[in-house]
mmCIF file of the N, C-alpha and C atoms, coordinates in Angstrom:
data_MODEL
# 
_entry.id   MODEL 
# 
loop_
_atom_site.group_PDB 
_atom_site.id 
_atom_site.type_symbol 
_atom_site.label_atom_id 
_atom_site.label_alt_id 
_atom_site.label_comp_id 
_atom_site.label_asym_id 
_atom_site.label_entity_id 
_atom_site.label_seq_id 
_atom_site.pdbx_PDB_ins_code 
_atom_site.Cartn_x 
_atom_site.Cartn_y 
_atom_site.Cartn_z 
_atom_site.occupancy 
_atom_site.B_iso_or_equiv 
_atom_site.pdbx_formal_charge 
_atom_site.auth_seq_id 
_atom_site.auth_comp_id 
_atom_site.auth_asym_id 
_atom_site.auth_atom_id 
_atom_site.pdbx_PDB_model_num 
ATOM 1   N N  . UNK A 1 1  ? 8.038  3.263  24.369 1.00 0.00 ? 1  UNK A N  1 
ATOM 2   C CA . UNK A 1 1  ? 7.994  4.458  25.232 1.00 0.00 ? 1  UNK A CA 1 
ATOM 3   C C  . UNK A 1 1  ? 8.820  5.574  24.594 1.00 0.00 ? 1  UNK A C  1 
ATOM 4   N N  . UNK A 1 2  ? 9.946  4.864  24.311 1.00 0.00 ? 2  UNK A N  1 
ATOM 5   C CA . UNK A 1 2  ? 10.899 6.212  23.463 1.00 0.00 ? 2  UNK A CA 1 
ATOM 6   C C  . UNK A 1 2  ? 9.910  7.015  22.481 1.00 0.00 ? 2  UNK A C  1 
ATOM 7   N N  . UNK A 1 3  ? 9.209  6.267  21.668 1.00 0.00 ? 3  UNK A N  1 
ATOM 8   C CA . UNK A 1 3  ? 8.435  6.920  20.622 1.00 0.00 ? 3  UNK A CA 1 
ATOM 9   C C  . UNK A 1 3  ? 7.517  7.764  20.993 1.00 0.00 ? 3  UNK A C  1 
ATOM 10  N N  . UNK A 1 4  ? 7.166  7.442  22.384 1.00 0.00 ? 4  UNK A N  1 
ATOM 11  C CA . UNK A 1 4  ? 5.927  8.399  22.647 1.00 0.00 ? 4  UNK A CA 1 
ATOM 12  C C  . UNK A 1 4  ? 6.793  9.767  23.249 1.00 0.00 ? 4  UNK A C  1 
ATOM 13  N N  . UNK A 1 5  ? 7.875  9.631  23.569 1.00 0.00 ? 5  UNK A N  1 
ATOM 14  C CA . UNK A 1 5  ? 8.398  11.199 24.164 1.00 0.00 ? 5  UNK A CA 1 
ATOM 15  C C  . UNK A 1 5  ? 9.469  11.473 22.792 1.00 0.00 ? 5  UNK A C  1 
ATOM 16  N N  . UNK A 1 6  ? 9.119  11.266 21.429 1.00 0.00 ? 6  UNK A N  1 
ATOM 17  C CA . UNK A 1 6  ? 9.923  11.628 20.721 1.00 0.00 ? 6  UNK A CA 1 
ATOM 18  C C  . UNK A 1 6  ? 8.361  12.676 19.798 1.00 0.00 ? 6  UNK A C  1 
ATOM 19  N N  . UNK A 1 7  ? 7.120  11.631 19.771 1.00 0.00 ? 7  UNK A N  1 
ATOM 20  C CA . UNK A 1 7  ? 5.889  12.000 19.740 1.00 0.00 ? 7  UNK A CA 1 
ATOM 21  C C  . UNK A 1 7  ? 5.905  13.798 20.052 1.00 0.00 ? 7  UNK A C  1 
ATOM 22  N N  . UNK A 1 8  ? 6.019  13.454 21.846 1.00 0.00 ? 8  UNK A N  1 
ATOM 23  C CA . UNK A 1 8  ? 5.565  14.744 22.576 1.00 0.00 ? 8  UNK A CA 1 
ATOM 24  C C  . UNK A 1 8  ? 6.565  15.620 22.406 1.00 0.00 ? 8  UNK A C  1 
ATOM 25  N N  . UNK A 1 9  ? 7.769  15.515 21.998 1.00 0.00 ? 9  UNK A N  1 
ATOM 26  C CA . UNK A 1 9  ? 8.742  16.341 21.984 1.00 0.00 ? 9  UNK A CA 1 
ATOM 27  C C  . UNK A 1 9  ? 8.703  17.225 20.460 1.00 0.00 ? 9  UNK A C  1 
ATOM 28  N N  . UNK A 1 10 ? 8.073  16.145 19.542 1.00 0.00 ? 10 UNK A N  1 
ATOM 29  C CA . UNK A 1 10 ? 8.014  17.046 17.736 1.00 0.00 ? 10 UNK A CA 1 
ATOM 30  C C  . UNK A 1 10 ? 6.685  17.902 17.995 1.00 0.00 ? 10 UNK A C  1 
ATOM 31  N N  . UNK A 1 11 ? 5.633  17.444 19.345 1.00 0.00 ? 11 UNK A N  1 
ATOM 32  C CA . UNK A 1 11 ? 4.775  18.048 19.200 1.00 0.00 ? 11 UNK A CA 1 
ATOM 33  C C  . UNK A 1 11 ? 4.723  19.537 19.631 1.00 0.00 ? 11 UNK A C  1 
ATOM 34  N N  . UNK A 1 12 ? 6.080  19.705 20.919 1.00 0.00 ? 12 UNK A N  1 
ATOM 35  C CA . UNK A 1 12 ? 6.264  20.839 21.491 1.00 0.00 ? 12 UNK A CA 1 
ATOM 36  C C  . UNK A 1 12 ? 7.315  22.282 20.298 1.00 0.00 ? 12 UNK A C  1 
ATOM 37  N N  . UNK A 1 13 ? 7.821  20.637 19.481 1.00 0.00 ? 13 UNK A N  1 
ATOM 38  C CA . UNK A 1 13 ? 8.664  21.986 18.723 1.00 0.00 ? 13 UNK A CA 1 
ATOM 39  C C  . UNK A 1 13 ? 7.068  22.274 17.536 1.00 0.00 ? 13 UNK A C  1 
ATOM 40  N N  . UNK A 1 14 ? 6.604  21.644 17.335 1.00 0.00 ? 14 UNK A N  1 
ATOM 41  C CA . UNK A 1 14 ? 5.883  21.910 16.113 1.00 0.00 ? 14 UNK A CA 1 
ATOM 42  C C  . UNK A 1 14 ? 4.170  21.693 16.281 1.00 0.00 ? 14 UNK A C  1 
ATOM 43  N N  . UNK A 1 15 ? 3.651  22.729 16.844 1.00 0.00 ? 15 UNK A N  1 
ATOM 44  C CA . UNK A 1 15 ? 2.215  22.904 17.457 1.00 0.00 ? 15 UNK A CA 1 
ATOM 45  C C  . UNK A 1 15 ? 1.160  22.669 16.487 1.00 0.00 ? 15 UNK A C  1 
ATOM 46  N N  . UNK A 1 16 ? 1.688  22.930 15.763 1.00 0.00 ? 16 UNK A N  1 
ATOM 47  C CA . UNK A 1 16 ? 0.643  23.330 13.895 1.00 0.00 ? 16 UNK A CA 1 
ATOM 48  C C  . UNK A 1 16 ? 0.564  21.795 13.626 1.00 0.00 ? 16 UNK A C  1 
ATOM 49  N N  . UNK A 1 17 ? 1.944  21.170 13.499 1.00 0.00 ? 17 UNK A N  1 
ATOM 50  C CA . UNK A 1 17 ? 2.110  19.858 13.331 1.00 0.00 ? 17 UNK A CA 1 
ATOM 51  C C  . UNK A 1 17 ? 0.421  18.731 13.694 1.00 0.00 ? 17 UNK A C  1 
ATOM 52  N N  . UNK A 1 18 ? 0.336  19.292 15.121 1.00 0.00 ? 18 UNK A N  1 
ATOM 53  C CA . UNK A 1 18 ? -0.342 18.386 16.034 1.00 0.00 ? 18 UNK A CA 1 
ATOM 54  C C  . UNK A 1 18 ? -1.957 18.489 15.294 1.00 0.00 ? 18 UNK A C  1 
ATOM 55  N N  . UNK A 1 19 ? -2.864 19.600 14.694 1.00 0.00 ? 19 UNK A N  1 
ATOM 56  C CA . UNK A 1 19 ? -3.582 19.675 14.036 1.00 0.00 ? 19 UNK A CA 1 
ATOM 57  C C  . UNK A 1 19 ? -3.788 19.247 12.427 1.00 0.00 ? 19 UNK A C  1 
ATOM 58  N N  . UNK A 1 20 ? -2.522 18.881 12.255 1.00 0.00 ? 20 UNK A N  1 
ATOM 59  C CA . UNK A 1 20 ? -2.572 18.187 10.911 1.00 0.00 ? 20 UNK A CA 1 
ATOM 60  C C  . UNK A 1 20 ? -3.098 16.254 10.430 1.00 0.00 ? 20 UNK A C  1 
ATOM 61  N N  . UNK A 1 21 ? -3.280 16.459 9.658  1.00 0.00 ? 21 UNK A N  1 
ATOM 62  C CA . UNK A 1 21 ? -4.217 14.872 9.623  1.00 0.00 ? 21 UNK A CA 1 
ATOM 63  C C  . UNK A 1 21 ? -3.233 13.736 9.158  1.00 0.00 ? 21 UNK A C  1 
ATOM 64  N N  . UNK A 1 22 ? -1.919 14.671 9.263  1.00 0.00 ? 22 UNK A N  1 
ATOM 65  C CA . UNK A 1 22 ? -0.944 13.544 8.985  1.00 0.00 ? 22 UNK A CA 1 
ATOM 66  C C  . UNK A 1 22 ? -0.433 12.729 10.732 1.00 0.00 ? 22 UNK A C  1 
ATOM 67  N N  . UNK A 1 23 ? -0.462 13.753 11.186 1.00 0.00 ? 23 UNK A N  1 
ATOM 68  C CA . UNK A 1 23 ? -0.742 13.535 12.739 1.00 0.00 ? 23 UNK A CA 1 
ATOM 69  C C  . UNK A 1 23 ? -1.087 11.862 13.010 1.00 0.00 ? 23 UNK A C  1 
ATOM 70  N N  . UNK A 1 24 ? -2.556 11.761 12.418 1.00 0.00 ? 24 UNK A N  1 
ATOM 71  C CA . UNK A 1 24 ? -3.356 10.912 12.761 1.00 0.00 ? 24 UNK A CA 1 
ATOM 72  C C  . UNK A 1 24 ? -2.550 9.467  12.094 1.00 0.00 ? 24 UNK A C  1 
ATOM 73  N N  . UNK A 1 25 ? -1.853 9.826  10.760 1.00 0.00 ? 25 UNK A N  1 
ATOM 74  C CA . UNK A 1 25 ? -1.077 8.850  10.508 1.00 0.00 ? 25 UNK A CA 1 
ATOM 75  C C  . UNK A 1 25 ? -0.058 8.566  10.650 1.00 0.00 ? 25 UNK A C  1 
ATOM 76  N N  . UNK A 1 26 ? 0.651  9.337  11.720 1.00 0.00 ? 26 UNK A N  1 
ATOM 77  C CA . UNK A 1 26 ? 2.226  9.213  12.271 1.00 0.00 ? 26 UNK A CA 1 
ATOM 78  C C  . UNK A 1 26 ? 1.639  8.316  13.781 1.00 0.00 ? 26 UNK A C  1 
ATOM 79  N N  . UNK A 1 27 ? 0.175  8.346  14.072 1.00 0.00 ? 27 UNK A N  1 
ATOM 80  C CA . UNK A 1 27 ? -0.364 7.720  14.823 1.00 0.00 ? 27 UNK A CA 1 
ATOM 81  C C  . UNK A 1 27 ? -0.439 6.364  14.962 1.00 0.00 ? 27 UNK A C  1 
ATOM 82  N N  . UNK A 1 28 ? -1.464 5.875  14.075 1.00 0.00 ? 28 UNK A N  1 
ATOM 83  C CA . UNK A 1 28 ? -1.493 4.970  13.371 1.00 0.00 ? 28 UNK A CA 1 
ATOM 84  C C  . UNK A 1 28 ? -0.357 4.187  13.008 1.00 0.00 ? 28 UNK A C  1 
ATOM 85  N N  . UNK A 1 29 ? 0.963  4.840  12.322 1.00 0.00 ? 29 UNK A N  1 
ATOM 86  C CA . UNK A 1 29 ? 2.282  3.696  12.359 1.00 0.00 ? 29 UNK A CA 1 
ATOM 87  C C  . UNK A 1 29 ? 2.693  3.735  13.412 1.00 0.00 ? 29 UNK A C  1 
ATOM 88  N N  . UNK A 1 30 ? 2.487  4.352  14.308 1.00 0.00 ? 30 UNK A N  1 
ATOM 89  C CA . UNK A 1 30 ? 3.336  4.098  15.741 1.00 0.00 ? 30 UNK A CA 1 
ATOM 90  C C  . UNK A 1 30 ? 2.505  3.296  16.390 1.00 0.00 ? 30 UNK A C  1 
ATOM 91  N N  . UNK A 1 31 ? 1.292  3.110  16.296 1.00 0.00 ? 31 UNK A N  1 
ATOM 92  C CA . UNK A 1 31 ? 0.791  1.860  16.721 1.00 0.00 ? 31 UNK A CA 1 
ATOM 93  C C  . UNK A 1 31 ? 0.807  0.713  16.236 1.00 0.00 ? 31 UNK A C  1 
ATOM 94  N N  . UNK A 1 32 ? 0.853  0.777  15.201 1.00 0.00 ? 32 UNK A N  1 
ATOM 95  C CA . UNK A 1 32 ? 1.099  -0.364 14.430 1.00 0.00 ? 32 UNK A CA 1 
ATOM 96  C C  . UNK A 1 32 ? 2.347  -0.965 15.041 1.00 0.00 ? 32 UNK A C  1 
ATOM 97  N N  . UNK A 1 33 ? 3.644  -0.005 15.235 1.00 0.00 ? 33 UNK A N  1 
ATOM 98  C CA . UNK A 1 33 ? 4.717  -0.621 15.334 1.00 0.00 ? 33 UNK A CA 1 
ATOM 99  C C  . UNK A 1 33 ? 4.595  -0.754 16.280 1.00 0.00 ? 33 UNK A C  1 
ATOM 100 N N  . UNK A 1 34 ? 4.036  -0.230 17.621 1.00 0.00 ? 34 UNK A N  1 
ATOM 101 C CA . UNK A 1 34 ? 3.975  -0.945 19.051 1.00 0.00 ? 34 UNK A CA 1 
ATOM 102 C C  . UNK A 1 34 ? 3.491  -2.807 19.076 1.00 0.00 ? 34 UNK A C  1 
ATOM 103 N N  . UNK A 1 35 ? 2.212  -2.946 18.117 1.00 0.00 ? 35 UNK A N  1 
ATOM 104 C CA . UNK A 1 35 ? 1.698  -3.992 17.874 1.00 0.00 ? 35 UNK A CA 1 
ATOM 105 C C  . UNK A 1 35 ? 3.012  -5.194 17.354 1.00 0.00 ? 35 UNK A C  1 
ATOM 106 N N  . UNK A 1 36 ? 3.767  -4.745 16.274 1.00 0.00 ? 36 UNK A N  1 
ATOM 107 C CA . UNK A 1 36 ? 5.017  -5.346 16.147 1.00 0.00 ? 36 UNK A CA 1 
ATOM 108 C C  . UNK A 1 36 ? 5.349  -6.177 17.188 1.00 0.00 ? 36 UNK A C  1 
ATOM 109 N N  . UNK A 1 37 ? 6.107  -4.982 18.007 1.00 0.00 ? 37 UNK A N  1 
ATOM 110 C CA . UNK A 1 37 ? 6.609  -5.206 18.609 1.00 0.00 ? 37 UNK A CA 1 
ATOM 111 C C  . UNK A 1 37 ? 6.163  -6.316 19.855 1.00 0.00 ? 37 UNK A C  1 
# 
């Protein structure tokens, strides 16, 4: 859960961020690491 309001919080400082396709892979390891977990 922390990760997802650390997520929404880089997304509010950094809007441009959220359209980038790295996005999709800051995605992707955070799921991954949920799966970890």
């Amino acid at each position: 859960i922390e990760v997802q309001i650390r997520l929404r919080d880089h997304l509010k400082r950094y809007p441009d961020f959220y359209n980038e396709e790295i996005f999709r892979e800051v995605i992707e390891e955070t799921e991954s690491t949920f799966k970890e977990i």
